[in-house]
N, C-alpha and C positions, 0 to 999 in steps of 0.2 A: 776426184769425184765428190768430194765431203766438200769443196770448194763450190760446185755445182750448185751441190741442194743447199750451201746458205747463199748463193745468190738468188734462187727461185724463192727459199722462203722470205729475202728481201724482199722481191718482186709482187711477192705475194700478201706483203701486210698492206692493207690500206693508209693512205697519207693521210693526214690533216686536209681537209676539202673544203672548207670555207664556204657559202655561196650566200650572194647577196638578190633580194628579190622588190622591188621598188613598184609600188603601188600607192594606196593611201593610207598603210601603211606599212614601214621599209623595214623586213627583216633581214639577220645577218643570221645562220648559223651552220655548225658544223656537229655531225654526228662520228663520236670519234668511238673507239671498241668498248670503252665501258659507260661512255657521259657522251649526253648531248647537251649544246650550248646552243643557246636562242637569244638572241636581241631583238627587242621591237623598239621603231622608231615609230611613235604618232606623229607629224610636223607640226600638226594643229593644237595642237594642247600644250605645245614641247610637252610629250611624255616618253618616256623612255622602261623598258625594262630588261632585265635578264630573266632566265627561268634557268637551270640546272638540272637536268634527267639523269638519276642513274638507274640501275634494274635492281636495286634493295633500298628501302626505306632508308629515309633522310632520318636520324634522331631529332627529337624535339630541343629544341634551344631557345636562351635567350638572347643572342646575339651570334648575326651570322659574319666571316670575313671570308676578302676573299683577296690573297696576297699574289702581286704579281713580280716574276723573278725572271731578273736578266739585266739590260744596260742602264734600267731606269726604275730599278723595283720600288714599290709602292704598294702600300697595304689598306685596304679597306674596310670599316665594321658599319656593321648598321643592327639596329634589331627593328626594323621597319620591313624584315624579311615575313613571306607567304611559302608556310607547303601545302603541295597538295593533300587531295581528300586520301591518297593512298603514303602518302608522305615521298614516294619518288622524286618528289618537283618541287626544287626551291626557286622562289621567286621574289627578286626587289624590282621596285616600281619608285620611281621618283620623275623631278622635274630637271634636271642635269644629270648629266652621265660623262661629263668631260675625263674625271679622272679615269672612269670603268674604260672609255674608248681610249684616252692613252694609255693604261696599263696594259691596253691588249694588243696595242699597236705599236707598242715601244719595245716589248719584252718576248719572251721566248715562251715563258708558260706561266700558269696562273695554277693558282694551288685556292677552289674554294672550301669550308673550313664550319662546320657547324656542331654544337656541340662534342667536339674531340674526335667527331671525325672528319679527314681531309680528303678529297677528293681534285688532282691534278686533271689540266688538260693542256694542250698544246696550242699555241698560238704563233707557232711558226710558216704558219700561210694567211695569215689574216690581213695581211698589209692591204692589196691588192682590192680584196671586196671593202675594205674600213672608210674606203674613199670614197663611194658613192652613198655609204650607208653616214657614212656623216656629211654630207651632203642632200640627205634627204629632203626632199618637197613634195608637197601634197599632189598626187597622178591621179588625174579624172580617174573616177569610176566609167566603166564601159557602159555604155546607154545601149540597150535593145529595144527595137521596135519591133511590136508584133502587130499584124492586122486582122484583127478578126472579121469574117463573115457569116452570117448567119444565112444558112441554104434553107 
């Protein structure tokens, strides 16, 4: 029976869900139990960003990383990092993102890292959506016509 309920409560945690959405501008991310992970891709700027959500204040830093662990670990610092107005949401913005998309496509999980405190997330489903999100290209905006009449 004890066997039962820990297969149900397997059943029952949510997976890493990755989901990539391609317009004119390509995001990638996954809302995992305590952090959400956002990528934007602009294609026209090459601009690139992450943002990092958790549900308690990010501490104020001078320098954020964000290290990734597994076949090809690789560590990243910038202090060109943005939080938000409630400190939730950390966010780097730059013009390459080569190493951020292989750390996350290489490795198993990523550990981001701001003043002493660290914050893991999983990147064990991210293969699959990383390929069209690094292959992004500029997708028309939808054009609506409307026709007005005047009765």
């Amino acid at each position: 029976m004890r066997m039962i309920a820990c297969l149900f409560a397997l059943c029952a945690t949510p997976a890493a869900a990755w989901d990539v959405s391609l317009g004119p501008i390509c995001v990638l991310e996954d809302q995992q139990s305590e952090v959400a992970v956002t990528l934007t891709h602009d294609p026209e700027g090459p601009i690139y960003s992450i943002t990092i959500t958790t549900p308690t204040p990010w501490p104020e830093g001078p320098v954020f990383t964000i290290a990734f662990i597994g076949d090809n670990p690789l560590r990243i610092t910038t202090n060109q990092h943005v939080l938000s107005d409630d400190n939730r949401a950390v966010t780097v913005v730059d013009r390459g993102f080569g190493n951020v998309l292989n750390g996350m496509e290489f490795n198993e999980t990523a550990i981001a890292s701001l003043a002493g405190r660290e914050v893991p997330f999983d990147l064990s489903a991210v293969d699959a959506p990383m390929q069209p999100f690094r292959t992004c290209t500029p997708q028309p905006v939808a054009q609506v016509r409307m026709d007005i009449t005047h009765g």
